[in-house]
C-alpha positions in Angstrom: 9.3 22.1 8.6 8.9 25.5 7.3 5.4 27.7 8.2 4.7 29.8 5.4 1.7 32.4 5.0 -1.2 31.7 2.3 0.2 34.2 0.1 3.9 33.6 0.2 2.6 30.0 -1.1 0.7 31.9 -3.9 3.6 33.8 -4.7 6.3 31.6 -4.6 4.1 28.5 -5.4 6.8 27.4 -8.0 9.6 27.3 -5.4 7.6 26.1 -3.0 6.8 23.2 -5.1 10.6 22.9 -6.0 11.4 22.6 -2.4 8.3 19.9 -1.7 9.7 17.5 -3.9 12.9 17.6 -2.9 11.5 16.6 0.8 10.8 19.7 2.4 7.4 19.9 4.3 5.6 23.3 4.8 2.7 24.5 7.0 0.8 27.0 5.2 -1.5 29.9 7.3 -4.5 31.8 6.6 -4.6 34.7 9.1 -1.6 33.4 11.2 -3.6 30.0 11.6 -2.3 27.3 10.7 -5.2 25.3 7.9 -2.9 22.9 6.1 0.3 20.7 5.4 2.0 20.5 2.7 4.4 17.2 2.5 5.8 14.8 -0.5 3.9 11.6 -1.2 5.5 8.6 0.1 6.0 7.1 -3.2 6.1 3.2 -3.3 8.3 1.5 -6.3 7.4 -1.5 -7.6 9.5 -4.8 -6.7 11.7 -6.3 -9.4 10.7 -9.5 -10.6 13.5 -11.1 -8.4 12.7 -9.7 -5.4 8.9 -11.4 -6.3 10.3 -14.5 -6.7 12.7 -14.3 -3.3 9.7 -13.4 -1.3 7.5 -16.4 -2.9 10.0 -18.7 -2.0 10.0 -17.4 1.5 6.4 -18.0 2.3 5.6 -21.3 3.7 4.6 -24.5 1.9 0.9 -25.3 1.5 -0.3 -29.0 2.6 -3.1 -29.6 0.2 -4.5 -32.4 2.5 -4.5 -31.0 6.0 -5.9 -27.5 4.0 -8.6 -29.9 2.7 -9.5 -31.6 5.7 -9.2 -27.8 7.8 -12.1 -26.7 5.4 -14.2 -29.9 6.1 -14.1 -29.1 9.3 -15.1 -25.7 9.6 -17.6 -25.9 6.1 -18.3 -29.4 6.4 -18.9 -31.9 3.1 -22.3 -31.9 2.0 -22.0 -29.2 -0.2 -18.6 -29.8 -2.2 -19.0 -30.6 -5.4 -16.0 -33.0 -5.7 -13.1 -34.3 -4.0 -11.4 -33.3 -7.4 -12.5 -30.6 -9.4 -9.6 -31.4 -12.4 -10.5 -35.3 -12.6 -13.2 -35.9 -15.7 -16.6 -37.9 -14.8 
């Protein structure tokens, strides 16, 4: 970590900059006070389609029943509309 004054970062704001995004952090100082932080974002990449898929299969399996049966419980039954919304009346 570098401490730099207001007006070296005004000055050299370019190579300051530079310097930022190739992971250097600075603390910047009005009056020999220090008032702020300057620091690259933590940038997050996107995952690849593969590692989606890999990290699907990993979670656990769903039991449609017991989740069923788990939401009667706590919600109760008077209010569903129907045991299967898909099936056709």
């Amino acid at each position: 970590m570098k401490v730099i004054s207001q007006r070296e970062f005004r000055n050299n704001s370019a190579e300051v900059m530079d310097a930022v995004e190739a992971g250097e952090t600075y603390h910047i100082t009005r009056n020999g006070t220090e008032v702020a932080e300057l620091r690259p974002l933590v940038r997050r990449r996107r995952p690849t389609a593969a590692e989606l898929i890999a990290r699907h299969r990993s979670l656990p399996r769903v039991d449609a029943a017991q989740l069923r049966g788990d939401a009667d419980e706590f919600f109760g039954t008077e209010d569903r509309v129907a045991d299967d919304p898909w099936e056709r009346e």
